[in-house]
C-alpha positions in Angstrom: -12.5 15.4 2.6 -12.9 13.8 6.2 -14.1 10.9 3.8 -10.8 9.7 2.8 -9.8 9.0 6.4 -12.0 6.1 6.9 -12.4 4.0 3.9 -10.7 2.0 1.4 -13.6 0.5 -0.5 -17.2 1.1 0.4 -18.1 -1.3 -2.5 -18.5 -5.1 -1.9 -15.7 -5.7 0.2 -14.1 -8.7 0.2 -14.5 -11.0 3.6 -11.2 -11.6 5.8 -12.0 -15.4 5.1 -11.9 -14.8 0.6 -9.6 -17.5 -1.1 -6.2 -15.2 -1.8 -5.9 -13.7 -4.7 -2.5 -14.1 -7.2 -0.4 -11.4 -7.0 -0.7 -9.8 -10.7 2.9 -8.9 -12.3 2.0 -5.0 -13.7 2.3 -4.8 -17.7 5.8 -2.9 -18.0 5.9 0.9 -19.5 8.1 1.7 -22.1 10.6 4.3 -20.9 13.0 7.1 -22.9 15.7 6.5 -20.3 17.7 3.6 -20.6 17.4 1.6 -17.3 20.8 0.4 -15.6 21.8 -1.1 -12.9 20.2 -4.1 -10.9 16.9 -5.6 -11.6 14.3 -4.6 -8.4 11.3 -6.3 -7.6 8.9 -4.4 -5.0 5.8 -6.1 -4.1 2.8 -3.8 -3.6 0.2 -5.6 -1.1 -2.4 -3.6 0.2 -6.3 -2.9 -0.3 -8.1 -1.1 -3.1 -5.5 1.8 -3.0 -3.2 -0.6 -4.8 -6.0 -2.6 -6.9 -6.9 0.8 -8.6 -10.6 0.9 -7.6 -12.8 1.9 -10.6 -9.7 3.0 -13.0 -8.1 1.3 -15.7 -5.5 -1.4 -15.3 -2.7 1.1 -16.0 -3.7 3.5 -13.7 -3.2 2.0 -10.4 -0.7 2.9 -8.2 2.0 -0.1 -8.8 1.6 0.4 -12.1 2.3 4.2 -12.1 5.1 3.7 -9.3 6.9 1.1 -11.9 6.5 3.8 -14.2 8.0 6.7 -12.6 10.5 4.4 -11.4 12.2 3.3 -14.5 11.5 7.0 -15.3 14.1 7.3 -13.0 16.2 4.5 -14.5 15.8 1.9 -11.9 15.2 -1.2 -13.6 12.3 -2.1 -11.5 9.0 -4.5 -11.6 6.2 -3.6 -9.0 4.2 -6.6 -8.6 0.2 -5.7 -8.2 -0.7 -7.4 -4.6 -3.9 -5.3 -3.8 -7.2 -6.9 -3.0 -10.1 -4.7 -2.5 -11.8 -4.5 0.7 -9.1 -6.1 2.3 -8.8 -5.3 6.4 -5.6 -6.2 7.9 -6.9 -9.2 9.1 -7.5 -10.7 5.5 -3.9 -9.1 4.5 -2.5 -11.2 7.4 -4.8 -14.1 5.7 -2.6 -14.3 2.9 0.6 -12.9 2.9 2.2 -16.0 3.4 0.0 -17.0 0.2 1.2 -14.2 -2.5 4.8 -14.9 -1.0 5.0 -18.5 -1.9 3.6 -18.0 -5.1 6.3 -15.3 -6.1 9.3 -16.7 -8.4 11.5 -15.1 -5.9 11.5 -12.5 -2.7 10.8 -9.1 -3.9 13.6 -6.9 -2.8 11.2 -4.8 -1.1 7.7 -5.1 0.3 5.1 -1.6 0.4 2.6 -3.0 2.3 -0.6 -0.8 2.7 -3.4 -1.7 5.1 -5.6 -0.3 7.6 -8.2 2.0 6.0 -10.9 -0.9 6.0 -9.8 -1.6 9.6 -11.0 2.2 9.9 -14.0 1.6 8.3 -15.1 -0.9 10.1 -14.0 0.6 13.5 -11.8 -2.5 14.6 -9.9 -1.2 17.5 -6.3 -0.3 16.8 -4.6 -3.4 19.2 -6.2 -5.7 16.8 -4.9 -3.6 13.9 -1.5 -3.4 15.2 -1.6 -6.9 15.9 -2.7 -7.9 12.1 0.4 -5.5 11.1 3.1 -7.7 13.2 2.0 -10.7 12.0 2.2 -9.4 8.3 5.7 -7.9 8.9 7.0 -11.0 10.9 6.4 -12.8 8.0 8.2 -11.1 6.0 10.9 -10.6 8.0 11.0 -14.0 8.2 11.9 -14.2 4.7 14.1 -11.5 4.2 12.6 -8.9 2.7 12.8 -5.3 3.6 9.3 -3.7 4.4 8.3 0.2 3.4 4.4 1.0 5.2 2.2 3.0 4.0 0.8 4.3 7.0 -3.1 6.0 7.3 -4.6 8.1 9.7 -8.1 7.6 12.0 -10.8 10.6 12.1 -11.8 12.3 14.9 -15.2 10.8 14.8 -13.6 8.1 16.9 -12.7 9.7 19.8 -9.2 11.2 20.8 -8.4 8.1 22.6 -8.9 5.8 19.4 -7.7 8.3 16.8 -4.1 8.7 19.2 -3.7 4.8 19.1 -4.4 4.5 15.1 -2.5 7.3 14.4 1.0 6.0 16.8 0.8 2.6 15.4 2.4 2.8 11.8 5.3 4.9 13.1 5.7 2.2 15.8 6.1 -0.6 14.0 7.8 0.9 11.4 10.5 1.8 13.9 10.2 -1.4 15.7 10.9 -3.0 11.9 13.4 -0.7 10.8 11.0 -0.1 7.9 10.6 3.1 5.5 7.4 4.8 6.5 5.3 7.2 4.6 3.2 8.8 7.5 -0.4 9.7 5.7 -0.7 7.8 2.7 -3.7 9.7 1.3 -2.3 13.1 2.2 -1.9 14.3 -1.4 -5.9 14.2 -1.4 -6.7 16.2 1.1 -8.5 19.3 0.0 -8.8 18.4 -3.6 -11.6 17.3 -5.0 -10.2 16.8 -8.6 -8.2 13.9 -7.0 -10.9 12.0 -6.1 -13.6 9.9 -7.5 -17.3 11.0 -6.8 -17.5 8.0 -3.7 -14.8 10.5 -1.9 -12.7 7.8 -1.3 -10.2 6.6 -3.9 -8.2 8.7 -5.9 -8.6 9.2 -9.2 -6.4 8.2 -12.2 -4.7 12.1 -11.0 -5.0 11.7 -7.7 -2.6 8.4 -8.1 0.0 10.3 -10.0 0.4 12.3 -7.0 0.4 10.1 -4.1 3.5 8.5 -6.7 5.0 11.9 -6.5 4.4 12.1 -3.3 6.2 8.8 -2.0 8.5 7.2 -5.2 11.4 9.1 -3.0 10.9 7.1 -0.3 10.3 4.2 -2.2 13.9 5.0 -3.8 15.6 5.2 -0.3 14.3 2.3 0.8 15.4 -0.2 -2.4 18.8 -2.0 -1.5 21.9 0.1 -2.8 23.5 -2.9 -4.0 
């Protein structure tokens, strides 16, 4: 599955320069468990792992993370902020863009970039650099960041796949942010997970890359 390690979306991606999308509220889920306690807002902004490549506008992962979370009995809304093809570069683009066009700051920010930088072998400075800006500006504005970090193959080199790989954990210290290491680790070595491009999960393989991080998602929410 060495596929999933370098691509986002090998299908018409969209150029770093593409007018900003709107940030798209997901439909809410009806739930058995009564939700309680203070209303959450997490803002999902990332690349075709959030739009839901080729699935149904249900089966995406903000929508299945809402889900599971009011599952749990959070009363939470994950707002759908994934554009496919997008690089860092074009995240960095328009962050300021989906923020100011929000109702209010989410109370937390999952922000998921860097397999199209992968893709298109942009070296990790510039990456990291995209990254920064994206988290300075939400800093900026108050609003507590969780990353989604991805991994670089071997194919290349040592040297470029030990700078990829040392970046998310870096920033995400350097931000005090809630990191999931591998993002797409729930993938790995099942083929039932993902679609026939061996790239983006299928409607199962979303399901578990939720189980796999809604904890951390959890932890990371304010308390209060």
């Amino acid at each position: 599955m060495a596929t999933l390690l370098v691509a986002c979306d090998s299908e018409a991606p969209a150029p770093a320069t593409a007018t900003p999308t709107p940030a798209q509220v997901a439909a809410p889920i009806e739930d058995e468990l009564t939700v309680m306690g203070p209303a959450r807002t997490v803002l999902a902004f990332g690349d075709s792992l959030f739009a839901g490549y080729n699935l149904a506008e249900d089966e995406g992962y903000p929508e299945r993370l809402e889900g599971v979370l009011r599952r749990r009995g959070i009363d939470a809304t994950v707002i759908d902020a994934g554009v496919s093809g997008d690089t860092t570069a074009a995240g960095r683009q328009r962050i300021a863009y989906v923020l100011d066009n929000l109702d209010a700051m989410p109370d937390l920010a999952i922000v998921e970039l860097g397999g199209n930088d992968l893709l298109r072998g942009i070296q990790p400075s510039q990456t990291r650099e995209n990254l920064t800006a994206i988290l300075d500006e939400l800093k900026s504005r108050g609003v507590p960041v969780m990353l989604m970090g991805m991994r670089a193959p071997p194919n290349y080199g040592p040297q470029y796949q030990a700078d990829f790989d040392a970046l998310y954990p870096a920033l995400a210290a350097q931000y005090d942010a809630a990191l999931v290491p591998f993002f797409m680790a729930p993938l790995l070595d099942n083929a039932a997970l993902v679609q026939d491009d061996r790239i983006h999960p299928t409607a199962q393989g979303v399901e578990a890359m939720v189980a796999a991080t809604v904890d951390t998602v959890i932890e990371a929410l304010p308390k209060d």
